[in-house]
N, C-alpha and C positions, 0 to 999 in steps of 0.2 A: 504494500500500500504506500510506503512511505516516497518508494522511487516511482510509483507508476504517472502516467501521465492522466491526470485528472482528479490528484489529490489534493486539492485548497479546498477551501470552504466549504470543508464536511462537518457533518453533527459531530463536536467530537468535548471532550471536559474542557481546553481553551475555550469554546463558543461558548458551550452552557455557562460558565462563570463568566465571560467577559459580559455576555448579554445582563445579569445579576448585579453588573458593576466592579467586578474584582478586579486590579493587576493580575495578569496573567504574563506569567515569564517560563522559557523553559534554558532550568542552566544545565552547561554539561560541559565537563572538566576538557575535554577537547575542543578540537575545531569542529562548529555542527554542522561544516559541509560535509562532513565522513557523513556517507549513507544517505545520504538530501535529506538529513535531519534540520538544517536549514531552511531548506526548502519548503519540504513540510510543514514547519511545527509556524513556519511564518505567516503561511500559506492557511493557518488554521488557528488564527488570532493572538498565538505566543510573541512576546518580546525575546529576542535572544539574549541569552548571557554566555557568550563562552570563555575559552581560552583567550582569545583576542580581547576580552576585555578587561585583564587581570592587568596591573600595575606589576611592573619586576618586584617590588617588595612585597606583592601577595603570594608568589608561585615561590615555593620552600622546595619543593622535590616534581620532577616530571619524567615521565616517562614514553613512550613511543604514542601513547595512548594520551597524555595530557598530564594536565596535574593531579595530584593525591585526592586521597578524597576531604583531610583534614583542608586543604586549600579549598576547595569547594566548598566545603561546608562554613572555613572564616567569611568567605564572599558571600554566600548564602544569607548567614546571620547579619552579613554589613546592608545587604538588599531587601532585607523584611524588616531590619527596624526601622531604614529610610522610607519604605513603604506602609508602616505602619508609622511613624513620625507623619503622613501624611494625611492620615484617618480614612485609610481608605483600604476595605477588604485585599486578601493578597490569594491568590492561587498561586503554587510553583511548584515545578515536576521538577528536580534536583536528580543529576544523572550520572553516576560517579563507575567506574571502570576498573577497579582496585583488584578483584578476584577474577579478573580477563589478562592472558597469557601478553605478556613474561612475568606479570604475576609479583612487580616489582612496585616497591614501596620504601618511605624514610626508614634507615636503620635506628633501632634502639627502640624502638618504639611497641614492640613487641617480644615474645621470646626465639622467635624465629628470626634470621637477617633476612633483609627488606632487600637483598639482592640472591638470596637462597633460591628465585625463579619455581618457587614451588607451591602449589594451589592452596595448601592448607592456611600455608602463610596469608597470603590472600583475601582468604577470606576468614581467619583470624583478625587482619590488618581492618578487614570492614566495619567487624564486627566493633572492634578499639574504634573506629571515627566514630561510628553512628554512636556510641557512648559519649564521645568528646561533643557532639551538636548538640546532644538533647542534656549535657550540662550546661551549652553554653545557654541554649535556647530557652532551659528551666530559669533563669537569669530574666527574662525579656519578659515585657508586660505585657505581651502579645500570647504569653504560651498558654496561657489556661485560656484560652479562645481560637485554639489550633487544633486540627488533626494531621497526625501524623500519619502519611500511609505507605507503608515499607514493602518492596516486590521486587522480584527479578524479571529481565527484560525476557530470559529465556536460560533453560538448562545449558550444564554442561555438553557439548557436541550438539547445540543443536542444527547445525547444516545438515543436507539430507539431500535424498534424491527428489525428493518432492520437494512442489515449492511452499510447502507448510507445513513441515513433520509435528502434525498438534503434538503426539507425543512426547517430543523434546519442552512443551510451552507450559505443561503443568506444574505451575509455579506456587511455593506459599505466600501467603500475604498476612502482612501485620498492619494492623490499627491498633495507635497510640495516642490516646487523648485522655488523660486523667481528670478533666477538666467535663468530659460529658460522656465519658464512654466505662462500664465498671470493665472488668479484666475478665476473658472468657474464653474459653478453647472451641471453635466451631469446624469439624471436620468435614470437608466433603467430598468423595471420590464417583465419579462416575467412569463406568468402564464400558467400552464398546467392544464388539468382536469384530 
């Protein structure tokens, strides 16, 4: 969908919140012409924030893939309380690349070295950022009026021969709002033959 021809102005969560009045931004620690993530996401009401928009004294570690995700996530927190300094609702799809191969990250920062090239580390390393934002974020006047919603874009190996291996796309998802949401395990698996 993202690369095909005739993907703008589809129904998509940019429209629905920007119609509601939100900022709507999508950030992503690279450059979002990888993939006509640019394209698209412009094309369907997002403001961009990428790579090209960091200041040299924002970007601490990068990799083939862009910067860490703790860089992301400083930009992130600098862009929602400017937006929230504005009194004005915020949407924002945050898109960090940390446990996608080489798999490389800041050293020290975990028990694993951030140059080890190995998946665990990886996605250790996420697991450590998404902790560091929702400290920084618990800080913001904004956070008890936020939901957070945590997903992967797709499993490991999901290329295929097909050009939608669903099976590769069954992903978990977290909802994080202590502010409206109590804490609850909802499982759901559907299986096709």
């Amino acid at each position: 969908m993202v690369k095909r021809e005739g993907n703008k102005n589809k129904f998509s969560t940019g429209h629905l919140f920007k119609e509601k009045g939100y900022e709507v931004k999508f950030m992503y620690v690279g450059d979002a012409f990888f993939d006509n993530m640019e394209d698209f996401f412009s094309g369907n009401d997002y403001e961009i924030v990428d790579k090209k928009t960091f200041a040299p004294n924002e970007i601490t570690f990068a990799n083939i893939w862009g910067v860490c995700d703790e860089d992301m996530y400083n930009k992130a927190i600098k862009v929602m309380n400017k937006e929230a300094a504005a009194n004005k609702p915020f949407f924002n799809h945050v898109m960090t690349v940390s446990n996608h191969r080489p798999f490389t990250y800041p050293n020290g920062k975990i028990d694993i070295p951030g140059d080890a090239k190995f998946r665990d580390g990886g996605v250790k390393y996420t697991d450590y950022a998404l902790k560091k934002i929702f400290e920084m974020a618990k800080k913001q006047p904004w956070f008890t009026k936020t939901v957070f919603v945590i997903l992967a874009d797709h499993c490991a190996s999901s290329a295929g021969k097909t050009e939608l291996p669903a099976d590769r796309y069954r992903i978990p998802a977290m909802i994080y709002s202590p502010g409206f949401i109590e804490p609850q395990k909802y499982m759901h698996f559907h299986v096709t033959n």
